[in-house]
C-alpha positions in Angstrom: 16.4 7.7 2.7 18.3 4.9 3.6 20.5 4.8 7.3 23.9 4.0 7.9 24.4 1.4 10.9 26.2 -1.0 12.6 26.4 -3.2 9.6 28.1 -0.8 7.6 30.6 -0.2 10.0 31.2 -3.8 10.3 31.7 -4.1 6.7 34.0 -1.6 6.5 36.9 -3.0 9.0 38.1 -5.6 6.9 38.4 -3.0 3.9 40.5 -0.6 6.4 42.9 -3.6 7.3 43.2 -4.7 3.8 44.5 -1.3 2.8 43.2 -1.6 -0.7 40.6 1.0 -0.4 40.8 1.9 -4.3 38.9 0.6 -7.0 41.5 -1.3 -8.7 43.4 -2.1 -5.6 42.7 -5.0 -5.5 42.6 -7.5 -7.9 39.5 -9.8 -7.1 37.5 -6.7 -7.6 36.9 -6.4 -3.9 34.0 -5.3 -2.3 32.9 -2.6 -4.9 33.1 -5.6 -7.5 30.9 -7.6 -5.4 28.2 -4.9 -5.5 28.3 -4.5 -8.9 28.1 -8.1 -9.5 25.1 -8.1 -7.2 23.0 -5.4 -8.4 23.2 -6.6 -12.0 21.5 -9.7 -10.3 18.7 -7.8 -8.6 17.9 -5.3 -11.0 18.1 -7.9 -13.8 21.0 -6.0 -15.9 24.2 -7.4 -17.8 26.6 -4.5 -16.6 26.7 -2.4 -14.0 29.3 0.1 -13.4 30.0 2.3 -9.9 30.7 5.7 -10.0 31.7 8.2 -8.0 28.2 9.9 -7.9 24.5 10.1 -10.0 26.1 13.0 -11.9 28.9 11.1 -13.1 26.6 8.1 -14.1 24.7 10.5 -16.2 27.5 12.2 -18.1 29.6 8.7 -18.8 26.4 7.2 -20.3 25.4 10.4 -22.1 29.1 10.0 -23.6 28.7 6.1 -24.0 26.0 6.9 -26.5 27.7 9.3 -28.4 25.8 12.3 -27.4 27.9 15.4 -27.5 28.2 18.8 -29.9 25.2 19.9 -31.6 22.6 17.5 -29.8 20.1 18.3 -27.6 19.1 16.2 -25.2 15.6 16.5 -23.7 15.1 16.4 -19.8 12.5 17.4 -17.3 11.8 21.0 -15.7 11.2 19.6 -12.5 14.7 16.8 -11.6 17.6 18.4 -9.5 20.1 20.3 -11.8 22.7 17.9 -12.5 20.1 16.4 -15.3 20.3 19.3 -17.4 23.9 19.7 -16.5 25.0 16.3 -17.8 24.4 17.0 -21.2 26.2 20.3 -21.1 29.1 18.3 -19.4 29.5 16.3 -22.9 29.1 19.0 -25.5 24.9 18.7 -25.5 21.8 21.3 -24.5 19.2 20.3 -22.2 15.9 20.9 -23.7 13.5 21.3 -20.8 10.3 19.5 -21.4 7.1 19.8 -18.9 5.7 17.5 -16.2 2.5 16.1 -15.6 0.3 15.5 -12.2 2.7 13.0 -11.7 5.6 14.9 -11.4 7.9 12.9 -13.9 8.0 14.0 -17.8 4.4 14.7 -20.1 4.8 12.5 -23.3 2.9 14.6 -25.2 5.5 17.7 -24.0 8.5 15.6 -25.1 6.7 15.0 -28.4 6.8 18.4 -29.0 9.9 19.5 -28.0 11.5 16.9 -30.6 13.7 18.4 -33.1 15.9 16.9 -36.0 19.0 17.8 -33.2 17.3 15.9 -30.8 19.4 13.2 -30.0 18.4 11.7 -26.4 15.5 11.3 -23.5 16.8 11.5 -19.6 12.7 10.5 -18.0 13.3 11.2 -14.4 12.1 9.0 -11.8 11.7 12.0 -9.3 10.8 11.3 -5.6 10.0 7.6 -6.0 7.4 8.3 -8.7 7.9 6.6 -11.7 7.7 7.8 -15.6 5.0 6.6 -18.0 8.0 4.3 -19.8 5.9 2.3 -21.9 4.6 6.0 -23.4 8.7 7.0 -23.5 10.1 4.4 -24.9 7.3 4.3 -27.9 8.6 7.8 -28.8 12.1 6.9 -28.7 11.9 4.0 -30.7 10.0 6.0 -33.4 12.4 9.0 -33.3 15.4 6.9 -33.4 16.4 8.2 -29.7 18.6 6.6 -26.8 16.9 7.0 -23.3 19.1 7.6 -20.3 16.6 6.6 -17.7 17.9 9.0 -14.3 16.5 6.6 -11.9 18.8 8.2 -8.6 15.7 9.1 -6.7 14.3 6.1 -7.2 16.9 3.1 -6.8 14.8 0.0 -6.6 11.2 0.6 -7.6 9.4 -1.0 -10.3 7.6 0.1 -13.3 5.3 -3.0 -14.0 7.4 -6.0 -14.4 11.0 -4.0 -14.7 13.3 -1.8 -11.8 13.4 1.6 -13.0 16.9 2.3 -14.9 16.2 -1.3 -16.0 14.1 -0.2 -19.4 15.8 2.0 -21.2 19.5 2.1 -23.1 21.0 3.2 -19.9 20.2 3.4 -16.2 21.9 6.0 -13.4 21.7 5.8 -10.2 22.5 7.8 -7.1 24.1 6.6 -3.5 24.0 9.7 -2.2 23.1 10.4 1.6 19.3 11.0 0.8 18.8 8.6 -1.5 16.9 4.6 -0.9 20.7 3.0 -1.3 23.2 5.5 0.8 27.1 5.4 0.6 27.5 8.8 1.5 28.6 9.8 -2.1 28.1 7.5 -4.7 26.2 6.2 -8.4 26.0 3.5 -11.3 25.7 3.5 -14.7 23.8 -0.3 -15.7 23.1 -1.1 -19.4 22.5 -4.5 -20.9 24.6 -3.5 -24.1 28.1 -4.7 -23.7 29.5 -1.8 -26.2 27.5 0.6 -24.5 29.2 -0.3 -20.8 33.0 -0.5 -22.2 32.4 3.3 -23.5 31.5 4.0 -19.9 34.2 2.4 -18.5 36.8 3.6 -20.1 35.3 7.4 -20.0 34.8 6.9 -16.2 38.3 5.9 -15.6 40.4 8.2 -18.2 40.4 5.1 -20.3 40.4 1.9 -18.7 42.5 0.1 -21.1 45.4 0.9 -18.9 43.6 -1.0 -16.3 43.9 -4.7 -18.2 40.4 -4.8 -19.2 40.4 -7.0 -22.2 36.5 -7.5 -23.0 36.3 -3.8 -24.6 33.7 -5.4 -27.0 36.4 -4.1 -29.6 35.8 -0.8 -28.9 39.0 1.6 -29.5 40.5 3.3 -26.6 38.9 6.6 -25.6 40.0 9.6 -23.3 37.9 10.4 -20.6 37.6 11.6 -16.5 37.7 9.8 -13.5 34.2 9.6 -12.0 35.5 6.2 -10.1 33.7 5.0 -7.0 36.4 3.3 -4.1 36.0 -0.2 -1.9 34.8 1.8 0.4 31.6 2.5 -1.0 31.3 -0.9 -1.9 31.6 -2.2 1.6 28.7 0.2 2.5 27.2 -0.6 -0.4 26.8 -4.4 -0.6 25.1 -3.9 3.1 22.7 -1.0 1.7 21.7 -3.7 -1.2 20.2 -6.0 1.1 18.3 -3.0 2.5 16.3 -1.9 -0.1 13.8 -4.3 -0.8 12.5 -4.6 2.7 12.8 -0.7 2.5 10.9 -0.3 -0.4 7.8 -2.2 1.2 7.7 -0.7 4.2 7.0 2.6 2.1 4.8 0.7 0.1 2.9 -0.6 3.1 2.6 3.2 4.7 2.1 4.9 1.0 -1.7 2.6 1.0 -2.2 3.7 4.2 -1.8 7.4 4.0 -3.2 7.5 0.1 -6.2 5.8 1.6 -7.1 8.2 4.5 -6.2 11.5 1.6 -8.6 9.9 -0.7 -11.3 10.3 2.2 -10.6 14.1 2.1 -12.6 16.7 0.5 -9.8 19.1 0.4 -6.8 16.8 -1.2 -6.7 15.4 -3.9 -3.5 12.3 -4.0 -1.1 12.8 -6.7 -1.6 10.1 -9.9 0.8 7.3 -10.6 1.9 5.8 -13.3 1.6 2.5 -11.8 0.1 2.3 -8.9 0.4 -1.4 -8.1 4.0 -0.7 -7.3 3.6 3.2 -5.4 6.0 4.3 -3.2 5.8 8.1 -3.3 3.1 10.2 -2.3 2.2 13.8 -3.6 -1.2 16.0 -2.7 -2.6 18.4 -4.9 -4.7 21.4 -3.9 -7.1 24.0 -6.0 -4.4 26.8 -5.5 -0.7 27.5 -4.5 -2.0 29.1 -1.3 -3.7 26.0 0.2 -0.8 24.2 -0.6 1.6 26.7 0.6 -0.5 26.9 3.9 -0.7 23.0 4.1 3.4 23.0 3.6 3.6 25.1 6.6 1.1 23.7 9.3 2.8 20.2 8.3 6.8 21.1 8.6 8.2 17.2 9.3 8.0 15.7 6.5 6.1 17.5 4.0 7.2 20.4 1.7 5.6 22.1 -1.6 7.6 21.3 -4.2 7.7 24.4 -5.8 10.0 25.5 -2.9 12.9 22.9 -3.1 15.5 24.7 -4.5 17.3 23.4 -7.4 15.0 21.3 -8.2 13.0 23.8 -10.2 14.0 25.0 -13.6 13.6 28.8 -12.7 16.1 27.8 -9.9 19.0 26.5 -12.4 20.9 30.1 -13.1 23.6 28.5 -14.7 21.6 26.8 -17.4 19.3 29.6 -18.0 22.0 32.2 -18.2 23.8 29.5 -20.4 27.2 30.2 -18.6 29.7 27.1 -18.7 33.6 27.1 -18.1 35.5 28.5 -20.8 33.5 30.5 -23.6 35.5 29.0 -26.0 33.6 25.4 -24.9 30.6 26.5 -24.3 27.8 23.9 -26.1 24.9 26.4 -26.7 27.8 27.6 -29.3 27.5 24.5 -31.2 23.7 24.5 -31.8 22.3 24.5 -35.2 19.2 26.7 -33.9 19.2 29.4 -30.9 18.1 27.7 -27.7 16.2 30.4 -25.4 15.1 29.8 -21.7 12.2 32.1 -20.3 10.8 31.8 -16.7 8.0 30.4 -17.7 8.9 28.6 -20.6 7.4 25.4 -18.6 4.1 27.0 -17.5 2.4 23.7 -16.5 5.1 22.2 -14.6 5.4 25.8 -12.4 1.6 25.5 -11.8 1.6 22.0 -10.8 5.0 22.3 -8.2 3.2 25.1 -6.6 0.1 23.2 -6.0 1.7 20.2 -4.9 3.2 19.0 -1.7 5.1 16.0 -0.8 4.7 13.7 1.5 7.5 11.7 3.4 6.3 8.1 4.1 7.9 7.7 8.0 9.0 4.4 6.5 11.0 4.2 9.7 7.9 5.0 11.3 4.9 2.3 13.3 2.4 2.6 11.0 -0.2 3.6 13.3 2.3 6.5 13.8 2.0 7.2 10.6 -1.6 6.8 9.8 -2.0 8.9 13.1 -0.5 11.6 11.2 -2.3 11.3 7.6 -5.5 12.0 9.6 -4.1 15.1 11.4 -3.1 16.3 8.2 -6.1 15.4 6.5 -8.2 17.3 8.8 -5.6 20.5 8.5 -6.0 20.3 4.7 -9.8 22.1 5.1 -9.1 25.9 3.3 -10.7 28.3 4.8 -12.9 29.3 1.8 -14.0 25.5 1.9 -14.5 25.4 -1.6 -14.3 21.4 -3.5 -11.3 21.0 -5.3 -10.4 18.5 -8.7 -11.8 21.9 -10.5 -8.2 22.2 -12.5 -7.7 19.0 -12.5 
């Protein structure tokens, strides 16, 4: 998570005096067209667009794509709910598809929850670990799908060569207060497709045409919502930019150190990655929920089981089990050409491995001696007290 400091506060002043605190306020695109302007430079994208939030980044580019009624869109059990909300937001069904050990989507789950209505791929970069994209993107490209990578909990890492939310047809992006860039509130849609990003546009601003934008890439006006971000994001922004890098390898620097004193352990077992050379999240596993339960709670600051973080969790998202929406009438699972079903453990594996996991905060605020300090405490906490060798399930 990212802190708010001095800087930001300096950065905001001359927005406050300026009095042009919206996004079209002012008409050298301000602040908030600075940022976007700078992260398509860093990440290495044509367009990127701010929003008002993650959420809204997801449901403009599902809309960009054309994703709406009848299409199901395939996402993973384990992301917070406003993944599989995105799709219901623009006419679509979430298809919940299974994790592996390292926590982000099972390739060989999403090839089997493909259907003929399958229409789109939302591989979650959950908790800084990144998705097997080269595996993703394969699939895609053989089922003729568009990949909205949801890269908000992990703004800034790299899979291989490429920034996650670089790789796929679209990228989001979250600001939000507990996230590696923090505005408070905040998200971007980025897409190297210049068709793609006026869709977006104009669906995050309730068509954008009004707002002089000639380079609509001849695309024909279309309604939308206003999911618009303000120059006062951008202000904090632009200073949270500069951040991340430096950010990033401080958690890479402590995730060596800790992985390296778990790997010593007996009793835990350090979460896979799907590229390690670039690791900035750290997950243990344990032989059963109850070590890892027990582990959760000798270790309060900074380490939780995943099983227990709330919405999170598929069996956690009421809404979209229950398949209530607004207004019956516009309800999506409605609008399906087969009956969608969710069951409790309709994602078996992914409720196994959640509850035998726990994450690991990084203290990349932290000395690292601090922090190796406290791998070693918890290392030697990890011992169950049946003192039986684990990697048996995995």
């Amino acid at each position: 998570m990212a802190k708010v400091g001095l800087r930001e506060w300096l950065a905001l002043a001359p927005v406050f005096a300026s009095g042009k605190l919206a996004r079209y306020s002012d008409e050298t695109g301000g602040p908030l067209g600075r940022f976007e302007a700078d992260f398509s430079t860093k990440f290495g994208v044509r367009h990127t667009l701010a929003t008002s939030s993650g959420t809204g980044a997801l449901i403009s580019a599902l809309v960009a794509a054309g994703v709406g009624p009848g299409d199901e869109v395939l996402v993973p059990a384990y992301t917070w709910i406003a993944t599989a909300a995105a799709p219901l937001a623009a006419g679509a069904v979430p298809v919940l598809v299974d994790i592996d050990h390292t926590l982000t989507m099972d390739p060989q789950d999403i090839l089997r929850k493909i259907t003929p209505q399958t229409r789109a791929i939302i591989p979650v970069h959950m908790s800084n670990m990144v998705c097997d994209m080269d595996s993703i993107m394969r699939i895609a490209r053989e089922n003729n799908l568009v990949v909205i990578e949801d890269a908000c909990q992990a703004v800034g890492l790299h899979y291989k060569t490429k920034r996650v939310g670089t790789i796929g047809d679209f990228g989001a992006f979250s600001f939000n207060q507990f996230k590696n860039i923090n505005c408070g509130e905040g998200g971007a849609v980025v897409t190297n497709d210049a068709r793609l990003f006026a869709r977006a546009r104009m669906y995050h601003d309730i068509g954008s045409m009004f707002r002089g934008h000639l380079d609509n890439a001849n695309e024909p006006p279309m309604l939308g919502v206003n999911f618009k971000a303000s120059q006062i994001q951008g202000a904090m922004l632009n200073v949270q930019l500069k951040k991340l890098d430096p950010m990033i390898a401080r958690m890479r620097e402590r995730y060596d150190v800790m992985s390296e004193i778990f790997a010593k352990s007996a009793w835990i077992m350090v979460g896979p990655h799907n590229d390690i050379g670039n690791a900035a999240g750290l997950h243990v596993i344990f032989e059963t929920s109850d070590e890892a339960k027990r582990f959760a709670e000798e270790n309060r600051r900074g380490v939780y089981r995943l099983f227990d973080s709330s919405r999170h969790v598929y069996t956690n998202w009421q809404p979209v089990l229950q398949q209530r929406t607004g207004h019956p009438a516009m309800n999506p699972f409605h609008w399906t050409d087969r009956k969608i079903e969710y069951t409790p453990e309709l994602c078996a594996q992914t409720l196994d491995i959640l509850k035998r996991s726990c994450r690991i905060s990084l203290g990349e605020n932290y000395p690292v001696a601090l922090v190796a300090y406290m791998a070693r405490r918890m290392s030697r906490q990890a011992k169950p007290k049946n003192a039986n060798l684990l990697y048996a399930t995995i």
